[in-house]
NUGU-982069 format. One record per residue: residue number from 0; chain; residue in three letters; x, y, z of N, C-alpha, C in turn. Coordinates in steps of 0.2 Angstrom, whole numbers, plus 2048, in hexadecimal, padded with zeros to 3 digits. Example, Ala and Ser with C-alpha at 12.3 -4.5 7.8 and 13.67 -1.06 7.14 Angstrom:
BEGIN
     n   chain   res   n.u   n.v   n.w   ca.u   ca.v   ca.w   c.u   c.v   c.w
     0       A   ALA   842   7E4   827    83E    7EA    827   842   7F0   827
     1       A   SER   840   7F5   823    844    7FB    824   840   800   827
# end
This chain:
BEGIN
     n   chain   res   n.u   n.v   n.w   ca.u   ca.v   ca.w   c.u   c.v   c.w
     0       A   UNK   804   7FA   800    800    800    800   804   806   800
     1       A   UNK   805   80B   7F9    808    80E    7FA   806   815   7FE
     2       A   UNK   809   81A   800    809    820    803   805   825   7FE
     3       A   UNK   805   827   7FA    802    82A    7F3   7FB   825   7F3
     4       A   UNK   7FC   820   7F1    7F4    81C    7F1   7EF   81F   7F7
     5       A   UNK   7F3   81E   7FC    7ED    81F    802   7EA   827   805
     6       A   UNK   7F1   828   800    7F2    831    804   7EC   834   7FF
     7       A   UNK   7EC   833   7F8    7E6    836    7F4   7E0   833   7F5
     8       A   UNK   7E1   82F   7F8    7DA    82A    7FC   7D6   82E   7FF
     9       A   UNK   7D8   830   805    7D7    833    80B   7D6   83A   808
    10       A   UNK   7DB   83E   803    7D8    845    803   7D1   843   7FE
    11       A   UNK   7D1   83F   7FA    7CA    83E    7F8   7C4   83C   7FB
    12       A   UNK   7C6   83B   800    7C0    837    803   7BC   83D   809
    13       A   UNK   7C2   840   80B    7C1    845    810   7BF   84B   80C
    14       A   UNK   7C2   84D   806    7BE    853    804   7B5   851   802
    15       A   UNK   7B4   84B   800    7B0    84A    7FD   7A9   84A   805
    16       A   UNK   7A9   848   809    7A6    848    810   7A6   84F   812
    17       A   UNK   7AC   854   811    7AB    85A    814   7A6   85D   80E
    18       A   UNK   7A7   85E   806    79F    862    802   799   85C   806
    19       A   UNK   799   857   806    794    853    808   791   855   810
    20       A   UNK   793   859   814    792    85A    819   78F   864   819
    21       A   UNK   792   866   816    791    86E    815   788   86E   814
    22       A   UNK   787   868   80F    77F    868    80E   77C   868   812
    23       A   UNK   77F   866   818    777    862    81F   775   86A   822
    24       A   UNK   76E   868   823    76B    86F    827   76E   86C   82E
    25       A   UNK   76A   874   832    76A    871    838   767   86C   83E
    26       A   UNK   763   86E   83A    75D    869    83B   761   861   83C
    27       A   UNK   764   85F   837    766    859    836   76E   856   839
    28       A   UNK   771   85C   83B    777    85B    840   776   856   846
    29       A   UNK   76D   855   84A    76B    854    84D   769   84E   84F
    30       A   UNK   769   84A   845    765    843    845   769   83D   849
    31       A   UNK   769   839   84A    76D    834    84B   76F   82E   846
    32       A   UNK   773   82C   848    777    828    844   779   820   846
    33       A   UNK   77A   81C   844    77B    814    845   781   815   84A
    34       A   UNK   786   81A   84B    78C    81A    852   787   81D   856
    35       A   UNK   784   818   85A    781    81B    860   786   81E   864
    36       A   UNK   787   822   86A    77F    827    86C   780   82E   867
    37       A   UNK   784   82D   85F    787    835    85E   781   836   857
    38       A   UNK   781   83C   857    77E    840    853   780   840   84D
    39       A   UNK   77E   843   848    781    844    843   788   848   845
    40       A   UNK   787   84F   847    78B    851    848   792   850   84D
    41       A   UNK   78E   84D   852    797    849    855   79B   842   851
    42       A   UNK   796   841   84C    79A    83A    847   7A0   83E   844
    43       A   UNK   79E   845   841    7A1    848    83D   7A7   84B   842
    44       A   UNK   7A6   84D   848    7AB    84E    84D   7AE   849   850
    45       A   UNK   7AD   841   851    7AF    83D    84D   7B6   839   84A
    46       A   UNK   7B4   83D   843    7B9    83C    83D   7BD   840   83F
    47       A   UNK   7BC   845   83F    7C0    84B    841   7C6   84C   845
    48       A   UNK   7C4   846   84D    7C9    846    851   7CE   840   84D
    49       A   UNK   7CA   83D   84B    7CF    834    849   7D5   837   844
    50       A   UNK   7D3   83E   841    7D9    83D    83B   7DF   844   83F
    51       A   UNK   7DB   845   844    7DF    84B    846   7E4   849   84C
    52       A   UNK   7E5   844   84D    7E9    842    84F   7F0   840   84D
    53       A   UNK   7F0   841   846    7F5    840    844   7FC   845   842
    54       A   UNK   7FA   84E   843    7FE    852    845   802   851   84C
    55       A   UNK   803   84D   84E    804    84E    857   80C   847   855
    56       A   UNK   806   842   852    80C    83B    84E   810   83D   84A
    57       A   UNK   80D   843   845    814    843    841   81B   84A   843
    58       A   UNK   818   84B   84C    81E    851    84D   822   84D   852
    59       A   UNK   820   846   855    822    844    858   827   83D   856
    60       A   UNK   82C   83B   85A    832    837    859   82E   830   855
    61       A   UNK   832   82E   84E    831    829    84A   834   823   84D
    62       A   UNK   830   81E   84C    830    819    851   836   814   84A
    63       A   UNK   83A   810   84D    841    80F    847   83C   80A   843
    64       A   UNK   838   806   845    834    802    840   82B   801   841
    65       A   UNK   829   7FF   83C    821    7FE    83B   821   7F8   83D
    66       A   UNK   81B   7F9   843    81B    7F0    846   813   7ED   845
    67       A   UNK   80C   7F2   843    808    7F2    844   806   7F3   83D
    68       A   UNK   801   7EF   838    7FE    7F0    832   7F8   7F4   835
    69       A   UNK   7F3   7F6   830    7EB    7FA    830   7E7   7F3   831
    70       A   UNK   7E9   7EC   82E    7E3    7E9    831   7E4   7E7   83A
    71       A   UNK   7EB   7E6   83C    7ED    7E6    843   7EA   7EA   848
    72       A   UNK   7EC   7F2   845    7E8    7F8    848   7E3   7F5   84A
    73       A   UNK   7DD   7F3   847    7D7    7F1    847   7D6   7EB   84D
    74       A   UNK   7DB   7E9   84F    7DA    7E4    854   7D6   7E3   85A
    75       A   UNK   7D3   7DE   85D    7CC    7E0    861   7D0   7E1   869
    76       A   UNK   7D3   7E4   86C    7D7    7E6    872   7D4   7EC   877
    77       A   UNK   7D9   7F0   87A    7D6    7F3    87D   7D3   7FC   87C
    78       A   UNK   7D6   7FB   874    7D4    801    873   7CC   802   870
    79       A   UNK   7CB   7FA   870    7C1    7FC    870   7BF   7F9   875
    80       A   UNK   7C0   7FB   87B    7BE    7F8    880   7B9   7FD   882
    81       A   UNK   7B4   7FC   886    7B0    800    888   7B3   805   88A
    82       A   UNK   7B6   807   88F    7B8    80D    890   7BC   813   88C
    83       A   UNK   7C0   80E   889    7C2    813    884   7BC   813   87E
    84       A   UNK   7B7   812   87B    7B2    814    877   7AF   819   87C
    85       A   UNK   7AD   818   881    7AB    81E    886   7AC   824   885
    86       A   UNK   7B5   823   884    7BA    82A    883   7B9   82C   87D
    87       A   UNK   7B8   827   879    7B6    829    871   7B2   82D   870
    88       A   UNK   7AA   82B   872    7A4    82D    871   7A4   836   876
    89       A   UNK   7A8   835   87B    7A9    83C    87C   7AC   841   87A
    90       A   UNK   7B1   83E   879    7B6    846    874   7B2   845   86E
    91       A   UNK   7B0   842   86A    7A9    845    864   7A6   84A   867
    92       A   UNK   7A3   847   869    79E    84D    86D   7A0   854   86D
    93       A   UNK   7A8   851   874    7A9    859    878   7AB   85C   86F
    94       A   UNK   7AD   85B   86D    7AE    85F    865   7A8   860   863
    95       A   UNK   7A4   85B   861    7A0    860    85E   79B   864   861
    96       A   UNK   79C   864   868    79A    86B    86B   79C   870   86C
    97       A   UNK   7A1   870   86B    7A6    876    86B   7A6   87B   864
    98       A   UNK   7A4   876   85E    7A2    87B    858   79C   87F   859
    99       A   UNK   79D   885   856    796    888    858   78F   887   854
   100       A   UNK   791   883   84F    78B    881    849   78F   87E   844
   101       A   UNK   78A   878   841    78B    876    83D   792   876   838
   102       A   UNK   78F   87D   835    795    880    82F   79B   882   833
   103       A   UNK   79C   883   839    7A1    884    83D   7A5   87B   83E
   104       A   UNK   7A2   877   83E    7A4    870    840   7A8   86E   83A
   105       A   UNK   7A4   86F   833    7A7    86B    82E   7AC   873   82B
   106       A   UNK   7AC   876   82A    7B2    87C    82A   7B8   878   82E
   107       A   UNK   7B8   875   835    7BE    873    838   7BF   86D   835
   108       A   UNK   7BD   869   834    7BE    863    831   7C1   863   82A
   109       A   UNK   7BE   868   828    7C2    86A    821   7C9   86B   822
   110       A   UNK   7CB   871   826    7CF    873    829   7D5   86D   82C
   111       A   UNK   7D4   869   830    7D4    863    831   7D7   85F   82C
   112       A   UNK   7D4   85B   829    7D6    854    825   7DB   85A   81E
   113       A   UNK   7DA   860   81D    7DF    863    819   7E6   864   819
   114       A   UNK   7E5   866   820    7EC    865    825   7F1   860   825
   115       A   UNK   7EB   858   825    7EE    851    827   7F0   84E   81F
   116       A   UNK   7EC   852   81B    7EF    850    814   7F7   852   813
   117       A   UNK   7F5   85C   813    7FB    85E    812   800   85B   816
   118       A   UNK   803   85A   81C    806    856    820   809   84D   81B
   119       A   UNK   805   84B   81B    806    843    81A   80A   844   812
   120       A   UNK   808   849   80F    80C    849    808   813   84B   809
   121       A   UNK   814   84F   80F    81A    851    80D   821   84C   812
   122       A   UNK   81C   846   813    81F    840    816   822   83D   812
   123       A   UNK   828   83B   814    82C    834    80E   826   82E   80F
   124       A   UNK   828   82A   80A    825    823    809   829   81E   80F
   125       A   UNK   824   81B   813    82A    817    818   82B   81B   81D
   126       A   UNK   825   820   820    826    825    826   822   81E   829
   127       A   UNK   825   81F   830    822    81C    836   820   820   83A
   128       A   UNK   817   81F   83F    819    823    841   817   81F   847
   129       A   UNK   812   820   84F    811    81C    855   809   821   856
   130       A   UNK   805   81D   857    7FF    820    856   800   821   860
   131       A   UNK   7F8   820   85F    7F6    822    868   7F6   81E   86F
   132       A   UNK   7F6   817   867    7F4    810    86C   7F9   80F   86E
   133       A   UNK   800   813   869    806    80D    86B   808   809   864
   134       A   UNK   805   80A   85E    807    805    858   80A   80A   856
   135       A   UNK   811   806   853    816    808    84D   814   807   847
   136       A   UNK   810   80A   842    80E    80B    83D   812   80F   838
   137       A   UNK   813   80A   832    813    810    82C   80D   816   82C
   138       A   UNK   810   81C   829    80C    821    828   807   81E   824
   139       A   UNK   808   81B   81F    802    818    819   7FD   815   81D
   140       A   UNK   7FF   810   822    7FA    80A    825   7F7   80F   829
   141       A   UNK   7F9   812   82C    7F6    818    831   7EF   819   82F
   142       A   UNK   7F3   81F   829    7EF    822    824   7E7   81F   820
   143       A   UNK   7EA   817   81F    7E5    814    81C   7DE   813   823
   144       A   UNK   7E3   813   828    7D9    812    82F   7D8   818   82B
   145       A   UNK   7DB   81C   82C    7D8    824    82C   7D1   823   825
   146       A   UNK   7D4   822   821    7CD    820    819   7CA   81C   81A
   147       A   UNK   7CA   818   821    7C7    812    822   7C1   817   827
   148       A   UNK   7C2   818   82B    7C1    820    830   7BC   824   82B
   149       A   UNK   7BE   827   825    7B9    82A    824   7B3   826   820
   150       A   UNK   7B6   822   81D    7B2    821    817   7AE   81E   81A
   151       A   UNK   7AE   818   81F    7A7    814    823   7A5   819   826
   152       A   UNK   7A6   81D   82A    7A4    821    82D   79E   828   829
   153       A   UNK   7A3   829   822    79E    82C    81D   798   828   81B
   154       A   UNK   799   821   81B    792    81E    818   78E   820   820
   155       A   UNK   78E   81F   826    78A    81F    82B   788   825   82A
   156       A   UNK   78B   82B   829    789    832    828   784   832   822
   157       A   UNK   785   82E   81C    781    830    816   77A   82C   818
   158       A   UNK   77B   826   81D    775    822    81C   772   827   823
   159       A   UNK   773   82A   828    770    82E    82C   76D   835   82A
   160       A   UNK   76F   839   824    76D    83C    821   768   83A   81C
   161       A   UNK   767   834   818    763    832    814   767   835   80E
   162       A   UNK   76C   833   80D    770    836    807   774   831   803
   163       A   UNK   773   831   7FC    777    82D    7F9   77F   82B   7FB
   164       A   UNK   780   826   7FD    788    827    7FF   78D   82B   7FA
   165       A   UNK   791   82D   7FD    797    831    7F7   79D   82F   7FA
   166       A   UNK   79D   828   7FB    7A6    826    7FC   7A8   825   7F4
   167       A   UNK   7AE   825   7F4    7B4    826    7EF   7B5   81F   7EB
   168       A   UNK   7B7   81E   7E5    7B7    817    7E3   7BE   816   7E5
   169       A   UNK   7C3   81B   7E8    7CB    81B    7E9   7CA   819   7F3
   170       A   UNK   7C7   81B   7F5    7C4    81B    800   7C4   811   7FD
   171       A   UNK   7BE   812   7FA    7BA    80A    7F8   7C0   805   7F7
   172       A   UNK   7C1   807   7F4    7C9    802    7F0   7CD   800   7F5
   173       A   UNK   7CE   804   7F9    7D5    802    7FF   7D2   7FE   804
   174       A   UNK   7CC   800   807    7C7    7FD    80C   7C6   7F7   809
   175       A   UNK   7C4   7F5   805    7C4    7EF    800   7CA   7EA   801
   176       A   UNK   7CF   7ED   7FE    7D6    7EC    7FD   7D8   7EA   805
   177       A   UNK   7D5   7ED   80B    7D7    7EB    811   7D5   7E4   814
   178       A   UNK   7CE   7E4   812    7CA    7DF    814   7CA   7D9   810
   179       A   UNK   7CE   7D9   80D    7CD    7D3    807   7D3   7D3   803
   180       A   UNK   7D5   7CD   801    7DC    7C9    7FE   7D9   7C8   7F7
   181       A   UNK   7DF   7C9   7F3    7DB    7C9    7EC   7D7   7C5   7E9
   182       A   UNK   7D8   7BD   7EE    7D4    7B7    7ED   7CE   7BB   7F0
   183       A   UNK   7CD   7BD   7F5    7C6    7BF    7F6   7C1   7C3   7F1
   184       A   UNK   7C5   7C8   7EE    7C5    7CC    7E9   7C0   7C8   7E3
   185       A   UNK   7C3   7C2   7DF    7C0    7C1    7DD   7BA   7BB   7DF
   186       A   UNK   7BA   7B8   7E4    7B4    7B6    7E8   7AF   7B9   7E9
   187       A   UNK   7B1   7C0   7EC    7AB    7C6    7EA   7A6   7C7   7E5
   188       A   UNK   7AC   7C7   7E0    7A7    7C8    7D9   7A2   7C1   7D8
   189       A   UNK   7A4   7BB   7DA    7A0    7B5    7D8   797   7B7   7DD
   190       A   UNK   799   7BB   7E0    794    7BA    7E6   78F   7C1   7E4
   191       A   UNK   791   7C5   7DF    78E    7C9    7DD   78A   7D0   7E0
   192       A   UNK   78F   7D1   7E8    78E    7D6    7EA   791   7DC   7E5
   193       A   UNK   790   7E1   7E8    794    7E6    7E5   796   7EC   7E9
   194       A   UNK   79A   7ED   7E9    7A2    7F0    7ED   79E   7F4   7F4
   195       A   UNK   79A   7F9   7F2    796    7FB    7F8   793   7F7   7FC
   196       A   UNK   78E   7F3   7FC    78D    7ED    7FF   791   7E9   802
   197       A   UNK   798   7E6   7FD    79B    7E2    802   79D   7E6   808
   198       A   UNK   7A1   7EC   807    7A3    7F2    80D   7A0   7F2   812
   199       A   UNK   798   7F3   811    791    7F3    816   792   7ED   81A
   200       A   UNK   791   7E7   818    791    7E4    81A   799   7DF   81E
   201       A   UNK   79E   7E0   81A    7A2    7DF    81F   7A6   7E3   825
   202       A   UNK   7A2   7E9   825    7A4    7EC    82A   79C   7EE   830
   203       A   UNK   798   7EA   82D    792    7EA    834   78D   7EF   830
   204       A   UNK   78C   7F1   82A    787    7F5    82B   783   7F3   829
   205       A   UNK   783   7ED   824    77C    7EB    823   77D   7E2   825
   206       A   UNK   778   7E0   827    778    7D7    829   77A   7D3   824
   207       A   UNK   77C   7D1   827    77D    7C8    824   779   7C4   824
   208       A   UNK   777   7C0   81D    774    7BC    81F   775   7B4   820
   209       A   UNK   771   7B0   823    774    7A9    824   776   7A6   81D
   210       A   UNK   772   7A8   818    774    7A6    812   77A   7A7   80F
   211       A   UNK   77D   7AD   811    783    7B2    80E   787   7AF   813
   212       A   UNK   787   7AD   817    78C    7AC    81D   793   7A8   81C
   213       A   UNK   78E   7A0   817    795    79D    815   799   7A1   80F
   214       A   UNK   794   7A3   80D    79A    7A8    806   79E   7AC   809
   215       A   UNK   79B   7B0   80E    79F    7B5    811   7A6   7B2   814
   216       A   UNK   7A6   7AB   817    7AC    7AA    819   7B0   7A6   817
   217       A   UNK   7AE   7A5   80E    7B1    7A3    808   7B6   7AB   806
   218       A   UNK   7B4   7AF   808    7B8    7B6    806   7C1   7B6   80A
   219       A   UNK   7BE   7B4   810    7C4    7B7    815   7C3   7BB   814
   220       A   UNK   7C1   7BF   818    7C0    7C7    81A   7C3   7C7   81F
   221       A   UNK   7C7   7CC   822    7CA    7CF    827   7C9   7D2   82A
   222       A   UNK   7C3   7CF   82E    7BD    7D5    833   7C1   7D9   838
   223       A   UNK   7C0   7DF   839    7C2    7E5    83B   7BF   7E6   841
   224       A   UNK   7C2   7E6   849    7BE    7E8    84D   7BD   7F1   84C
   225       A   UNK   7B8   7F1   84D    7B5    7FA    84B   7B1   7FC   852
   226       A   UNK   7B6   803   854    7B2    804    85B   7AB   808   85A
# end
């Protein structure tokens, strides 16, 4: 996975959720969303805090090697244990209170994932960095939660608004590419879901059914714990 690959990932996916967000009234900041207890609004504050974490990683000491992939990150441990989703579910919030409206939220957010773009470009290929948990990542692995971060989280936002999704076919690709081996790849296709759908469904958003069930673990998927 290279650095470039994921880097124009991510500014595509991010900019595409921030025009997708400028549209909501206010009214609808309010709705809720499939990430219980958060609002529209605190989903989008949110994304916000998950990508902004990575100014702080890249001024800080490079760790001499990458010891943690993006599907490891993912691992079902203590960072989604209840208490820390607790902490999660609360700094969304205290952020998205702290904006004074709407169009003041998605302005920082714009502001935001701009920043994190500008930044990662001007990274060598092979930067490592140490996130929060403690994993020695390549910036790219990092990077890729990060499109993982928005673009599921973009579809929760679009289906809580009632809006056609607008993930990227470039966000899709990589998410795809994480969950799946190229033998699954083509498995996929015999099964004749199509790319959105499988997403949905191997990351919980839509069920599985009993029928689907042995095909689905004819894929190998590399189910993601997702807090």
């Amino acid at each position: 996975m290279t650095r470039d690959r994921v880097v124009e990932a991510f500014g595509l996916e991010a900019g595409q959720l921030a025009r997708a967000m400028t549209e909501v009234s206010e009214a609808e900041w309010r709705l809720p969303t499939r990430c219980e207890p958060w609002k529209v609004c605190d989903l989008l504050a949110h994304v916000r805090v998950v990508i902004a974490w990575l100014p702080n990683m890249l001024t800080a000491p490079a760790p001499t090697r990458a010891e943690v992939s993006a599907a490891e990150y993912y691992r079902p441990d203590d960072r989604f244990a209840p208490e820390t989703n607790a902490a999660r579910i609360s700094l969304a919030q205290a952020h998205a209170a702290e904006q004074l409206s709407g169009t003041a939220l998605v302005e920082d957010f714009k502001a935001t994932w701009q920043r994190v773009d500008r930044l990662c470009r001007a990274e060598p290929e092979g930067r490592v960095v140490c996130t929060r948990h403690g994993d020695p990542m390549l910036l790219s692995e990092f990077l890729l939660t990060r499109v993982v971060e928005v673009a599921l989280h973009g579809l929760d936002l679009a289906d809580a608004l009632g809006r056609e999704p607008w993930l990227t076919s470039q966000a899709a690709d990589l998410v795809q590419d994480l969950l799946l081996d190229p033998d699954g790849v083509a498995a996929l296709e015999k099964l004749g879901w199509g790319q959105l759908l499988f997403l949905r469904k191997a990351t919980g958003r839509e069920p599985i059914t009993r029928e689907e069930a042995l095909d689905v673990d004819r894929l190998g998927i590399r189910w993601l714990a997702l807090g």
